[in-house]
N, C-alpha and C positions, 0 to 999 in steps of 0.2 A: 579187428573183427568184433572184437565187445564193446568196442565204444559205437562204431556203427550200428551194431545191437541196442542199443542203449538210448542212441539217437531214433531210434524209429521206431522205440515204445514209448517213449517222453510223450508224443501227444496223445498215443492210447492211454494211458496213465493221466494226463490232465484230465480226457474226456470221461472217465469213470470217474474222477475224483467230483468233477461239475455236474455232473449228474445225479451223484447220491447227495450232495448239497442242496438242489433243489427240489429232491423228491421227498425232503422234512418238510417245507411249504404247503399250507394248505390251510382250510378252513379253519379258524380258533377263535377263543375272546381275545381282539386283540389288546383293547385296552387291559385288563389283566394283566396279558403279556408283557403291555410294553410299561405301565404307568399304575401297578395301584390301585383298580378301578376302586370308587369309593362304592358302596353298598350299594345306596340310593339308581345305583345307575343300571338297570337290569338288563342282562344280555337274552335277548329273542332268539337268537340264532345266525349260521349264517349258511351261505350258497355262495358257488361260483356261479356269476352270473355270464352266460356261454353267449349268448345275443351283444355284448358292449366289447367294443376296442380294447384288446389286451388281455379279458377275460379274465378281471379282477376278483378275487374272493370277499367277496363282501359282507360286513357284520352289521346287525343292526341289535339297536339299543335301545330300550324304554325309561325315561324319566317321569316324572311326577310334575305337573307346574309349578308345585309346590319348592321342588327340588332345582330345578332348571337353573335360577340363578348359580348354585352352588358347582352345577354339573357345565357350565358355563366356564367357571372358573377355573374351574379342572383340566377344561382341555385347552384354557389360554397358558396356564402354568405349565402341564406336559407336554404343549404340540402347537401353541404360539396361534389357535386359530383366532381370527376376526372377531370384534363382539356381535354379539346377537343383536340385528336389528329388522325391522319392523317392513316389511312392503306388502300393499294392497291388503292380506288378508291372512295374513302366515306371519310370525315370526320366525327369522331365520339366519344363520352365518352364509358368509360364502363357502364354498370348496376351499379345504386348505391344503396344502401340501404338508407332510411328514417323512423326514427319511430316517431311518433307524442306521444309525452310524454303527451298530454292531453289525446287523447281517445286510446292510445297503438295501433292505427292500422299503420300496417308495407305498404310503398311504396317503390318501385322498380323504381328509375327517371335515364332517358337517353336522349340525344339528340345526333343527328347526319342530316348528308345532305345526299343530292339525290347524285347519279352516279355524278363527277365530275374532271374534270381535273385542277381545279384549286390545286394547289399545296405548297401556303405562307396563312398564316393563313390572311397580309396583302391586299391580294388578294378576302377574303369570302366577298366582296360586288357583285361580279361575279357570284354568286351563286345562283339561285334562291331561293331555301329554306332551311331553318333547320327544323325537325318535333323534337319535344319534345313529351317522350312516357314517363306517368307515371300509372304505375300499383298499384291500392290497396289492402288487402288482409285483409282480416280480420283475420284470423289463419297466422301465420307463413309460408312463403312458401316453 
């Protein structure tokens, strides 16, 4: 009788434990969080963005062009993204993938600049800004 007992709260008991796991999730700096963020790299804010596939919590980030090379650097050492390169009129990485081997949640890290006509990476102090966009996702996106 107790172990039948016992067996038919086993999955109410998973369902409350997976629950309050995922109810810590939510908007933060993630880079902070996960890597350090070095000074130079300012956190704007973030939002769940409710309109996109998966309904990612999304952070954005302000750099300096000045900075960019070094903030470049930062997220190829913690998060292995693409270097920054150059199409039509933006510089920009691709979307990279990051999964945090502690808590398995999957991010989506990018940076790129405003409209620019600068053209030599030697050049990005010309630049006003870099915005760093990193997306969280708790499911797979």
């Amino acid at each position: 009788m107790k172990r039948l007992l016992l067996i038919r709260l086993i999955p109410a008991l998973l369902l409350v434990i997976a629950s309050s796991a995922s109810a810590d999730f939510g908007c933060d700096d993630f880079l902070s969080k996960l890597a350090d963020k070095p000074s130079f790299v300012e956190f704007k804010g973030c939002t769940q963005a409710l309109d996109r596939m998966g309904q990612p919590f999304s952070a954005s980030y302000e750099v300096s062009g000045a900075n960019a090379s070094k903030a470049e650097q930062y997220l190829e050492q913690h998060f292995g993204i693409s270097p920054i390169t150059r199409a039509c009129c933006v510089w920009d990485s691709t979307q990279n993938g990051f999964r945090d081997p502690a808590t398995g949640i999957n991010y989506l890290i990018s940076i790129g600049s405003e409209e620019t006509e600068v053209r030599q990476r030697e050049s990005w102090a010309k630049i006003n800004r870099f915005t760093i966009q990193v997306d969280a996702y708790a499911e797979d996106p």
